[in-house]
PDB file of N, CA, C and O in Angstrom, chain B, residues numbered from 101:
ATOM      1  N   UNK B 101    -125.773  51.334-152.361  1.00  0.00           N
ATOM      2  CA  UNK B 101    -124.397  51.428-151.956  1.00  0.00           C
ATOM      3  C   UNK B 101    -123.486  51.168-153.157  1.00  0.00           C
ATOM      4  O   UNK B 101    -123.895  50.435-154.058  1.00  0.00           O
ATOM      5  N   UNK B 102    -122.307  51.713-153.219  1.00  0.00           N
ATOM      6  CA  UNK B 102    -121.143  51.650-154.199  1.00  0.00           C
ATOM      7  C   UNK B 102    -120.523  50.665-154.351  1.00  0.00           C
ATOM      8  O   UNK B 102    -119.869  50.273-153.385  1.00  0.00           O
ATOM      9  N   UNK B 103    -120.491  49.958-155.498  1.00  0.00           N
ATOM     10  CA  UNK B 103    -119.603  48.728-155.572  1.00  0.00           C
ATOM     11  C   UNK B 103    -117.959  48.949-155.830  1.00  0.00           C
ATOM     12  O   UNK B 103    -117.629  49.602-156.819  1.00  0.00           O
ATOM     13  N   UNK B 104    -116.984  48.435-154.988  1.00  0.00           N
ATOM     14  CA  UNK B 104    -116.109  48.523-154.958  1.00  0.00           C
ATOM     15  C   UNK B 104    -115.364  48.273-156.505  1.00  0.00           C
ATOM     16  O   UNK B 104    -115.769  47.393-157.264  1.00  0.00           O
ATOM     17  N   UNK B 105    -114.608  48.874-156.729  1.00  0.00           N
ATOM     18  CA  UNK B 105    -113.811  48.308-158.393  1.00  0.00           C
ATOM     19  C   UNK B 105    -112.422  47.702-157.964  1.00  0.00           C
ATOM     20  O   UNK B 105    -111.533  48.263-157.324  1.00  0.00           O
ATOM     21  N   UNK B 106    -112.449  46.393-158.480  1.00  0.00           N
ATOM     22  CA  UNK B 106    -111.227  45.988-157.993  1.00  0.00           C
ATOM     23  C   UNK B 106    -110.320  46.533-158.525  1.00  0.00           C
ATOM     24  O   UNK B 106    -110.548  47.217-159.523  1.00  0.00           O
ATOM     25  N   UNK B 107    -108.948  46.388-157.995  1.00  0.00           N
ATOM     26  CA  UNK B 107    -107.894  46.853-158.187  1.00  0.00           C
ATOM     27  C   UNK B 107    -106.820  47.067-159.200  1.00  0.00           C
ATOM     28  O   UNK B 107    -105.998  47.954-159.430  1.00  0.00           O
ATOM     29  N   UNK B 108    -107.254  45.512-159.896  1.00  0.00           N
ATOM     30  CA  UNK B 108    -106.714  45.478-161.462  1.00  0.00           C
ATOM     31  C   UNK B 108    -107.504  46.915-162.525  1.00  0.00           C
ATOM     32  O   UNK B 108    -107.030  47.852-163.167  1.00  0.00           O
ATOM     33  N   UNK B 109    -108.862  46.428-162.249  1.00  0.00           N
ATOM     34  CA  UNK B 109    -109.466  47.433-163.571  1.00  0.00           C
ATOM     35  C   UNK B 109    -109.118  49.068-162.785  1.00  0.00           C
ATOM     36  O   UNK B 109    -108.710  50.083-163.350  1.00  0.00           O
ATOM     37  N   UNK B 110    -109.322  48.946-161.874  1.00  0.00           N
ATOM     38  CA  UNK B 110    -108.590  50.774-161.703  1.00  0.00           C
ATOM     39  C   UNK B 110    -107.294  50.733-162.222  1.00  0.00           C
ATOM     40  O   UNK B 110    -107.050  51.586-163.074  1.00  0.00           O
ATOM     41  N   UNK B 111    -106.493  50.036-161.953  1.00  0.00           N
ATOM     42  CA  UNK B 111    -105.036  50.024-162.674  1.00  0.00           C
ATOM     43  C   UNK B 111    -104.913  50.269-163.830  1.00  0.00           C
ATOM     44  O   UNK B 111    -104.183  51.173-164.235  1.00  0.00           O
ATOM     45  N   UNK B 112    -105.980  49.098-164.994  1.00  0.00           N
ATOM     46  CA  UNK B 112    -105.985  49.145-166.431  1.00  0.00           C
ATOM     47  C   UNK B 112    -106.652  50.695-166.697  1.00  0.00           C
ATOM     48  O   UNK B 112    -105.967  51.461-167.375  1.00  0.00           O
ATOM     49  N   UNK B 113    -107.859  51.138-166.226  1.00  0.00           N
ATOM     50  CA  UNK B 113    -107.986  52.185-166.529  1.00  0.00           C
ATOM     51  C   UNK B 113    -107.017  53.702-166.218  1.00  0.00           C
ATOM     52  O   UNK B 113    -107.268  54.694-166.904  1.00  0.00           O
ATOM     53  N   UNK B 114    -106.244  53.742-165.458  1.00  0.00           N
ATOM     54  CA  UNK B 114    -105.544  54.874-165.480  1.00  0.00           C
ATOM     55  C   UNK B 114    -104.423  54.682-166.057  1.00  0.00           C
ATOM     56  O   UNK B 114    -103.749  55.699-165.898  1.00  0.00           O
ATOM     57  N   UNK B 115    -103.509  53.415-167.023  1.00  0.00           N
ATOM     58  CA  UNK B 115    -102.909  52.716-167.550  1.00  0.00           C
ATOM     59  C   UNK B 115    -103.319  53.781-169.041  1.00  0.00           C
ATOM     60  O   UNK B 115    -102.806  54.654-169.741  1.00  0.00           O
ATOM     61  N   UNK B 116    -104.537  53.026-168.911  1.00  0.00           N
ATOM     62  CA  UNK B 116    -104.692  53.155-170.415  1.00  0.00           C
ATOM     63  C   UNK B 116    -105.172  54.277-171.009  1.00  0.00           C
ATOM     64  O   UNK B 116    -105.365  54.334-172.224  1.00  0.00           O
ATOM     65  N   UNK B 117    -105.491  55.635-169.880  1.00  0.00           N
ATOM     66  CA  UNK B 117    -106.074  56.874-169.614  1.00  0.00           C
ATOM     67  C   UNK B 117    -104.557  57.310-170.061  1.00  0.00           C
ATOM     68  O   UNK B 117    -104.348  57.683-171.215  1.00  0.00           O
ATOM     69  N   UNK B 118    -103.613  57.249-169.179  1.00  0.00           N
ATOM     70  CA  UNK B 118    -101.883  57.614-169.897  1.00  0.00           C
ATOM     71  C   UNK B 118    -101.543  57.143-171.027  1.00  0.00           C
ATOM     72  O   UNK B 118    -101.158  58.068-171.743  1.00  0.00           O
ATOM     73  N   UNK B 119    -101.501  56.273-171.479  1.00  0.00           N
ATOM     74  CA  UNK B 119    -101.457  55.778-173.033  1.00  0.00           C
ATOM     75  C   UNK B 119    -102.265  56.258-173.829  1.00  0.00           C
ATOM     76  O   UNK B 119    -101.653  56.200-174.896  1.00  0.00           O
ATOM     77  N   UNK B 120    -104.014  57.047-174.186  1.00  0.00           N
ATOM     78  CA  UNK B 120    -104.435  58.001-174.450  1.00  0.00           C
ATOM     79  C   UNK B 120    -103.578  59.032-174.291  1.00  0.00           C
ATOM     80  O   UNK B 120    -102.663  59.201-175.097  1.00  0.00           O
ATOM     81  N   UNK B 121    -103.714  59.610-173.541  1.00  0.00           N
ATOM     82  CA  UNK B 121    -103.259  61.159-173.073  1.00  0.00           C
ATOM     83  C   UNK B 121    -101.680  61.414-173.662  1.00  0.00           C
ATOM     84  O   UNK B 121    -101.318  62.512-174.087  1.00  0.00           O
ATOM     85  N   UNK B 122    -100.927  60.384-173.621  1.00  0.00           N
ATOM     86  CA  UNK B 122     -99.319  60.020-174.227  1.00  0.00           C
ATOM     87  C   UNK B 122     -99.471  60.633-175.808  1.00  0.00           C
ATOM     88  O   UNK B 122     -98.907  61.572-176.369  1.00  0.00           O
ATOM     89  N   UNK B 123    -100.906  59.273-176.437  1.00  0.00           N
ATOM     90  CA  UNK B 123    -101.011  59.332-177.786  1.00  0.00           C
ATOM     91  C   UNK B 123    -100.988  60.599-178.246  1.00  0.00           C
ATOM     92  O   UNK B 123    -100.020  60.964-178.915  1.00  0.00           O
ATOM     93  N   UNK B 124    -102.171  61.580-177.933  1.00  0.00           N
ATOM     94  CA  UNK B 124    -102.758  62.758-177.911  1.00  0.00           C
ATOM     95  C   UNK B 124    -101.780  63.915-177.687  1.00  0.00           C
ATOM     96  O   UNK B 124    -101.898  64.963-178.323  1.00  0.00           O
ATOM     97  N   UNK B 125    -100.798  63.720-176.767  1.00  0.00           N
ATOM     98  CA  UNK B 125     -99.825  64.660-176.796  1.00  0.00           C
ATOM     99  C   UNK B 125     -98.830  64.835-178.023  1.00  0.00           C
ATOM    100  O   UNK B 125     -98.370  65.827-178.589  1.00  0.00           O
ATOM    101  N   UNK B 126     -98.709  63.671-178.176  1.00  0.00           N
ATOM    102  CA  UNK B 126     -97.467  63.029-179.242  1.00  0.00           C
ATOM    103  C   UNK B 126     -98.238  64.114-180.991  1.00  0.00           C
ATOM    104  O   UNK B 126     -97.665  64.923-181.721  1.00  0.00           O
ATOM    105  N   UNK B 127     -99.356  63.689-181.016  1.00  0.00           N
ATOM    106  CA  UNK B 127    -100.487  63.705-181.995  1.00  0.00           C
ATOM    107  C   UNK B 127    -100.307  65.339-182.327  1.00  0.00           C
ATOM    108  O   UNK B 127     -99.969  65.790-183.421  1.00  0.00           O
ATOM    109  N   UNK B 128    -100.571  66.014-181.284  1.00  0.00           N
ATOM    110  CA  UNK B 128    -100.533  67.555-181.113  1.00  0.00           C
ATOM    111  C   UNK B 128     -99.543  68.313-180.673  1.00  0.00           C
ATOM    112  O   UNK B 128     -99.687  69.271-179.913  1.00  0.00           O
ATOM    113  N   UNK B 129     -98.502  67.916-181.134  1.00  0.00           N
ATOM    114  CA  UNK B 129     -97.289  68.126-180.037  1.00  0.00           C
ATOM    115  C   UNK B 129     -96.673  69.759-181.465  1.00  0.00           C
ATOM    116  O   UNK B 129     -96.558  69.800-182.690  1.00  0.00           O
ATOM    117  N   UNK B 130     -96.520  70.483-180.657  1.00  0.00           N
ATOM    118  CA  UNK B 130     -95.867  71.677-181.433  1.00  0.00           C
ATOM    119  C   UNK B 130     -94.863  71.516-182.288  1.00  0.00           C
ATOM    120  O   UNK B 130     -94.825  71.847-183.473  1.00  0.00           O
ATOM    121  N   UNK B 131     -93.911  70.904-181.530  1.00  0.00           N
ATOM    122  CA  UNK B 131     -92.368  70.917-182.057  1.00  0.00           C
ATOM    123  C   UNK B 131     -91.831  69.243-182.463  1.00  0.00           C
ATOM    124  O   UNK B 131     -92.368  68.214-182.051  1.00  0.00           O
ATOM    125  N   UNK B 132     -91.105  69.298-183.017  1.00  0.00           N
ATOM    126  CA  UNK B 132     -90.474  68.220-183.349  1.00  0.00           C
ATOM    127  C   UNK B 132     -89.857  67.868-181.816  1.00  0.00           C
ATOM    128  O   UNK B 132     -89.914  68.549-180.793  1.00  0.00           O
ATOM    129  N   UNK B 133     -89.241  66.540-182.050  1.00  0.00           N
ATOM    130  CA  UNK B 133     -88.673  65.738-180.807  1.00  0.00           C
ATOM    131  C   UNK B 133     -87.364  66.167-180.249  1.00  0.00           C
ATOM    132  O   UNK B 133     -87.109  66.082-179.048  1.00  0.00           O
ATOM    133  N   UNK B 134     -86.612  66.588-181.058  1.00  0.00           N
ATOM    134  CA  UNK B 134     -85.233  67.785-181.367  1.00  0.00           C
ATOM    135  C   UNK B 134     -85.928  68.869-180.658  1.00  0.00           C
ATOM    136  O   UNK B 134     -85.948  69.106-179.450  1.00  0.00           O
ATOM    137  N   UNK B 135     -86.428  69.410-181.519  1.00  0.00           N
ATOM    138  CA  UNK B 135     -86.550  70.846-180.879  1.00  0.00           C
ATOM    139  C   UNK B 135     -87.613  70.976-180.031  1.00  0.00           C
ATOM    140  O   UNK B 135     -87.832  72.151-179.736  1.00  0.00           O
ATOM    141  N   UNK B 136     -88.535  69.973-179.413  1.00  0.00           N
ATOM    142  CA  UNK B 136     -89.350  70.240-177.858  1.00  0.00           C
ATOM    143  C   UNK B 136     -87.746  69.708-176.790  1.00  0.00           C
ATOM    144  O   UNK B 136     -87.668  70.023-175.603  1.00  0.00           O
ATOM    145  N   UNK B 137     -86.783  69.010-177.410  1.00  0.00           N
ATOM    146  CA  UNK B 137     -86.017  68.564-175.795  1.00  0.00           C
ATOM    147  C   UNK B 137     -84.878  70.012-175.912  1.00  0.00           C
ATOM    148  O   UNK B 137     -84.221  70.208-174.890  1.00  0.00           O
ATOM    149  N   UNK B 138     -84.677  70.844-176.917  1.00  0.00           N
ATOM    150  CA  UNK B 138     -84.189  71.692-176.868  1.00  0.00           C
ATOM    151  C   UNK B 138     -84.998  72.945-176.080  1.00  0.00           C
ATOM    152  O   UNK B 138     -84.590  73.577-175.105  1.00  0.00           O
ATOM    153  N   UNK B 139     -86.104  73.085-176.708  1.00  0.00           N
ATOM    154  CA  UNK B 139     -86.733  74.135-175.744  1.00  0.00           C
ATOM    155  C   UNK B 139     -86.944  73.818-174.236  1.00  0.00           C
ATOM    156  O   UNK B 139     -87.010  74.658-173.338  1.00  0.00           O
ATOM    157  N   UNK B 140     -87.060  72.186-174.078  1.00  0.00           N
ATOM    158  CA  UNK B 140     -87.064  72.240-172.507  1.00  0.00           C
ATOM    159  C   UNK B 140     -86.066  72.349-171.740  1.00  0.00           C
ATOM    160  O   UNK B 140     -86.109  72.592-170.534  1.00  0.00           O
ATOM    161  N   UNK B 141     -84.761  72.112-172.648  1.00  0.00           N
ATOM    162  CA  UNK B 141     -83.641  72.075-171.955  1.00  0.00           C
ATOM    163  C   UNK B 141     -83.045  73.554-171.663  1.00  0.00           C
ATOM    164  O   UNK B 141     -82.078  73.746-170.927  1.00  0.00           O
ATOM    165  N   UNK B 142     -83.691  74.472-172.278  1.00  0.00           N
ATOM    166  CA  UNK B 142     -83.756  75.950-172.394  1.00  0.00           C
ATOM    167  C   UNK B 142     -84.284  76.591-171.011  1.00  0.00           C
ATOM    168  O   UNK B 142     -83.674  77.238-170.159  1.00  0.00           O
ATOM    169  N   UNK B 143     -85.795  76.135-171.095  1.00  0.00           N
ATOM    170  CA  UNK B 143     -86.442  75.920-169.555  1.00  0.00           C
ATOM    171  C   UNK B 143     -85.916  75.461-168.499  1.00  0.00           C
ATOM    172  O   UNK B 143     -85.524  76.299-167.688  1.00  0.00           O
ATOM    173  N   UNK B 144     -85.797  74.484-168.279  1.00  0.00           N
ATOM    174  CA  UNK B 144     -85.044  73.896-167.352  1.00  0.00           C
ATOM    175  C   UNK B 144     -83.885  74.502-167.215  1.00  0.00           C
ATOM    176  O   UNK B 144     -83.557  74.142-166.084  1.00  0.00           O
ATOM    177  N   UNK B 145     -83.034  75.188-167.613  1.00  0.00           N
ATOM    178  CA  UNK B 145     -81.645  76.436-167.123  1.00  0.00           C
ATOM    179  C   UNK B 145     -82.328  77.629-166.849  1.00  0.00           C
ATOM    180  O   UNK B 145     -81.750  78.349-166.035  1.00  0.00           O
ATOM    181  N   UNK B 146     -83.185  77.965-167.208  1.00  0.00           N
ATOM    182  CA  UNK B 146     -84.082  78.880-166.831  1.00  0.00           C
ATOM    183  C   UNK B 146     -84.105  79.331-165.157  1.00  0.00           C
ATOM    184  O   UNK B 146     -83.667  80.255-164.472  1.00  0.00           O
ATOM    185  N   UNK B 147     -85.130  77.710-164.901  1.00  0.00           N
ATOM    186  CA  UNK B 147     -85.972  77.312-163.700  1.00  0.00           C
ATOM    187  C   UNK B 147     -84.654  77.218-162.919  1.00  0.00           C
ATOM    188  O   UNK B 147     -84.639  77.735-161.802  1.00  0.00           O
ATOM    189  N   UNK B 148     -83.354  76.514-163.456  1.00  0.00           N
ATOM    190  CA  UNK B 148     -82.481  76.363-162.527  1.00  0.00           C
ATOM    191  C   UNK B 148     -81.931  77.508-161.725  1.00  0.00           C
ATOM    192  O   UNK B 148     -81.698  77.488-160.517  1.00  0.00           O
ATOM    193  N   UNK B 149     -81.731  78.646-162.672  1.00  0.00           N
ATOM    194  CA  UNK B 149     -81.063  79.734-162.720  1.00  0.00           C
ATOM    195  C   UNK B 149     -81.784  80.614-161.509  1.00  0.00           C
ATOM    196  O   UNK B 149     -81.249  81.064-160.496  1.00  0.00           O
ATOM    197  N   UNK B 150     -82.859  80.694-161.839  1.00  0.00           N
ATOM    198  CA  UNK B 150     -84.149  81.573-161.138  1.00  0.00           C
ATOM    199  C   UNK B 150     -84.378  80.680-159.594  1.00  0.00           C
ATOM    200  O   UNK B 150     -84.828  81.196-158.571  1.00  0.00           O
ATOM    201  N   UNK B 151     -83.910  79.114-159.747  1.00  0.00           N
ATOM    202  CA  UNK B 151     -84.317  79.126-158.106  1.00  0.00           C
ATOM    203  C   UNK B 151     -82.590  79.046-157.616  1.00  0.00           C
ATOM    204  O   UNK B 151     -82.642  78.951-156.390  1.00  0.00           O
ATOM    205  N   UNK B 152     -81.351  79.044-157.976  1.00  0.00           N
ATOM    206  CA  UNK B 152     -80.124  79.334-157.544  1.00  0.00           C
ATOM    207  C   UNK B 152     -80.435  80.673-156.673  1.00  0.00           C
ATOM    208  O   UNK B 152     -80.407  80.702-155.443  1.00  0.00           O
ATOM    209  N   UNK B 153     -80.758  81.858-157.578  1.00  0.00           N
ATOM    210  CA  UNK B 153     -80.682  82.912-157.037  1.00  0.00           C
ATOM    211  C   UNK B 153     -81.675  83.021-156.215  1.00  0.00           C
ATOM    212  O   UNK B 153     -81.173  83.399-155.156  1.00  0.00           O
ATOM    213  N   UNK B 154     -83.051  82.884-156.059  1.00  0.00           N
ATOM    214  CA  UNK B 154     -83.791  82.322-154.863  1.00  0.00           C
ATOM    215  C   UNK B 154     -83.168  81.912-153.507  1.00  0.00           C
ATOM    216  O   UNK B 154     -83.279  82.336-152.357  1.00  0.00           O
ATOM    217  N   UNK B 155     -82.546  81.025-154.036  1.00  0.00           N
ATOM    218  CA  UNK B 155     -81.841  79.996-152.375  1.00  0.00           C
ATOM    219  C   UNK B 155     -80.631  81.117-152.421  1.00  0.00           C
ATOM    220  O   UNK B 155     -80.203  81.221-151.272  1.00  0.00           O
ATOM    221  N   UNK B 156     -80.079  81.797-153.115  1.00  0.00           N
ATOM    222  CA  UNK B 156     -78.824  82.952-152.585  1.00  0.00           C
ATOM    223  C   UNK B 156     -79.051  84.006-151.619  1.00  0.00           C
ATOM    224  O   UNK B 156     -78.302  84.519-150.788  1.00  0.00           O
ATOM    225  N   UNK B 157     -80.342  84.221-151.943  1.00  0.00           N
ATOM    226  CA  UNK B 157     -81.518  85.484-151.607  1.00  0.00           C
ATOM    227  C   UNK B 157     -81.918  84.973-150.034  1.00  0.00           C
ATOM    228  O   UNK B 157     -81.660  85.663-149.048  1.00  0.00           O
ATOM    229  N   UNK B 158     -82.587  83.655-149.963  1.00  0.00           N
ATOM    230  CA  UNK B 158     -82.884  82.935-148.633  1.00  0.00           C
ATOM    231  C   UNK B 158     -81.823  83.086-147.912  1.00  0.00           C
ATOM    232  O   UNK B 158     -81.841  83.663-146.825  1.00  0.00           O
ATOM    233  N   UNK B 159     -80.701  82.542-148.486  1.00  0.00           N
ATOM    234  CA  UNK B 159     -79.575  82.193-147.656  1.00  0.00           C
ATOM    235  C   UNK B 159     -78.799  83.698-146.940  1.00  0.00           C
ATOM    236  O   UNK B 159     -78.623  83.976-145.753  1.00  0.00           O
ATOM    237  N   UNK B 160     -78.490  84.382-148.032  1.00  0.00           N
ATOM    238  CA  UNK B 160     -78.119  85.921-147.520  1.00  0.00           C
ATOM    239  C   UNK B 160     -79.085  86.817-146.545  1.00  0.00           C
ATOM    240  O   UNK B 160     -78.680  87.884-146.082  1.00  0.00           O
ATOM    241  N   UNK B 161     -80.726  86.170-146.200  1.00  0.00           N
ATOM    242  CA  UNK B 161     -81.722  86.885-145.623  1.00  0.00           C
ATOM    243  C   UNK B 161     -81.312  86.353-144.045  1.00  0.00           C
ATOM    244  O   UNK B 161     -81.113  87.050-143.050  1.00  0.00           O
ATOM    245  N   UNK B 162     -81.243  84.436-144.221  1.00  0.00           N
ATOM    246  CA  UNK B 162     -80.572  83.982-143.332  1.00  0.00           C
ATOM    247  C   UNK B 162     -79.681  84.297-142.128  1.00  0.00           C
ATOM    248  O   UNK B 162     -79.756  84.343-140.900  1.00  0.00           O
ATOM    249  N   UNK B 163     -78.727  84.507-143.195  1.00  0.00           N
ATOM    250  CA  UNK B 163     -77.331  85.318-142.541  1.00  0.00           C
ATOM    251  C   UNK B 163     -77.204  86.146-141.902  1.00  0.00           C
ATOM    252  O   UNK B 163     -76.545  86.289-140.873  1.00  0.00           O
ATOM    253  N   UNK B 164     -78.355  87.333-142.913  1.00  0.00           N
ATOM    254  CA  UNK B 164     -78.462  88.677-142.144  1.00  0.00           C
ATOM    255  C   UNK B 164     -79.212  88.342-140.643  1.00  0.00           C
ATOM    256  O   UNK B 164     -78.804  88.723-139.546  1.00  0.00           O
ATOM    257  N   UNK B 165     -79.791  87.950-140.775  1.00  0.00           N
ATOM    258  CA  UNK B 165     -80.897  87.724-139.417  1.00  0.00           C
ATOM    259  C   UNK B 165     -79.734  87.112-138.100  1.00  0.00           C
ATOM    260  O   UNK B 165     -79.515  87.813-137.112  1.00  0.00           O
ATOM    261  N   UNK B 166     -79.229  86.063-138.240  1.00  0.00           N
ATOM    262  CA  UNK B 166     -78.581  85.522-137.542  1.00  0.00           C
ATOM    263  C   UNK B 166     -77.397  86.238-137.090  1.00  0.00           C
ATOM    264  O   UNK B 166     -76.877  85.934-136.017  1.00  0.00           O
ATOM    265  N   UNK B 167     -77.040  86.947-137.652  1.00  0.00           N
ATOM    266  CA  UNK B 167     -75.863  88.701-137.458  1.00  0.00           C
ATOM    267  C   UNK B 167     -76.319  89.167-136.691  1.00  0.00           C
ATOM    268  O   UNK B 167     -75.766  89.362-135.609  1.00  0.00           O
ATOM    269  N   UNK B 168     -78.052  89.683-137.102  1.00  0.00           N
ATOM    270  CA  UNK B 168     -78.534  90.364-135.942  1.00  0.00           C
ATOM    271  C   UNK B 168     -78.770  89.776-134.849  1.00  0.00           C
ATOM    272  O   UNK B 168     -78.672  90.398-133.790  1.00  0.00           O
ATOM    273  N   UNK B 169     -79.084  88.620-134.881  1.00  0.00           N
ATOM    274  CA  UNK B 169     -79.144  87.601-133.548  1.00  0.00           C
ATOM    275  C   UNK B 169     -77.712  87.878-132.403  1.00  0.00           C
ATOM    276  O   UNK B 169     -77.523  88.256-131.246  1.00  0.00           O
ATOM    277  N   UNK B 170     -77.150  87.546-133.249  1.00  0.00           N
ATOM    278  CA  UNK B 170     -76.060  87.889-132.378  1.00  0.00           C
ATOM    279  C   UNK B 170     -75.178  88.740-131.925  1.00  0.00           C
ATOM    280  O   UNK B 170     -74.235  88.777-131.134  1.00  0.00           O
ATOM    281  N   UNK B 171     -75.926  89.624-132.874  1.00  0.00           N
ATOM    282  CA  UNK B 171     -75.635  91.665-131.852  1.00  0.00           C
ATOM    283  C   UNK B 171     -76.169  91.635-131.056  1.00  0.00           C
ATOM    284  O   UNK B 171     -75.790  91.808-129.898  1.00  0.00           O
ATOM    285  N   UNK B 172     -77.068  91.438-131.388  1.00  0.00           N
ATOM    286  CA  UNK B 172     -78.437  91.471-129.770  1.00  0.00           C
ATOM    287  C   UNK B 172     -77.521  90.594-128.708  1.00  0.00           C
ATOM    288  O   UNK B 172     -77.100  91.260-127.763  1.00  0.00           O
ATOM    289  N   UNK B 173     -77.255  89.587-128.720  1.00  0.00           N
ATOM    290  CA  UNK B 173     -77.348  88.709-127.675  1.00  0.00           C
ATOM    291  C   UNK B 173     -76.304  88.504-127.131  1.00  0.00           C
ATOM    292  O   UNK B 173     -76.228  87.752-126.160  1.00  0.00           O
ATOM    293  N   UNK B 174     -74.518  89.593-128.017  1.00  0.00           N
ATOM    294  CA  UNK B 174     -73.712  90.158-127.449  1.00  0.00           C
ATOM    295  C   UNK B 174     -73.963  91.446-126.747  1.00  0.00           C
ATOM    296  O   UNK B 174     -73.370  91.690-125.696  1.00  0.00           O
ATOM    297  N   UNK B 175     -74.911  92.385-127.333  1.00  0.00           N
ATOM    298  CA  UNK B 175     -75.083  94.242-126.801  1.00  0.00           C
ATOM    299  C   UNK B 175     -75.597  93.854-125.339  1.00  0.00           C
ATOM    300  O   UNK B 175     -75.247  94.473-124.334  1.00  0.00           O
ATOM    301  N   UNK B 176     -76.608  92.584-125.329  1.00  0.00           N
ATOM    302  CA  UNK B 176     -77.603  92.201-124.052  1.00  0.00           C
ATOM    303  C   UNK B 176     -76.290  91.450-122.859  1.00  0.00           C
ATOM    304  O   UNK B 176     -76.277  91.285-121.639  1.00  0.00           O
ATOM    305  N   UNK B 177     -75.451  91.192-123.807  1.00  0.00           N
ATOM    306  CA  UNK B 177     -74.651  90.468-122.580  1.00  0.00           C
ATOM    307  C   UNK B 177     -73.977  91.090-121.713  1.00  0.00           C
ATOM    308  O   UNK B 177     -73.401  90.472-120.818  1.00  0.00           O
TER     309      UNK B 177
END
């Protein structure tokens, strides 16, 4: 049977699994610190942009539907 791991050492280990993985990014990192928060900030207007018009798209599909809802449920009256 499996011995339970207490709770601290799972903690320290995924602690210190991110502090690796942090290092390692930092280590290999493409761009300077300037220009990775510039390119993300590039991205991120991107992502914004692309789900605005998304939710415009939902919302106008919305609309339409509910128009038709209520042709119908005036023509039926």
């Amino acid at each position: 049977m499996l011995q339970e791991r207490p709770i601290a050492k799972t903690v320290a280990l995924v602690a210190g699994g991110a502090v690796v993985g942090a290092g390692l990014g930092l280590l290999f990192a493409p761009w300077s610190g300037a220009e990775t928060r510039r390119v993300m900030g590039r991205k991120a207007k991107k992502v914004q942009i692309h789900a605005t018009r998304f939710g415009r798209r939902i919302k106008n599909g919305i609309d339409q539907t509910v128009e038709k809802g209520r042709a119908l449920v005036t023509s039926a009256a």
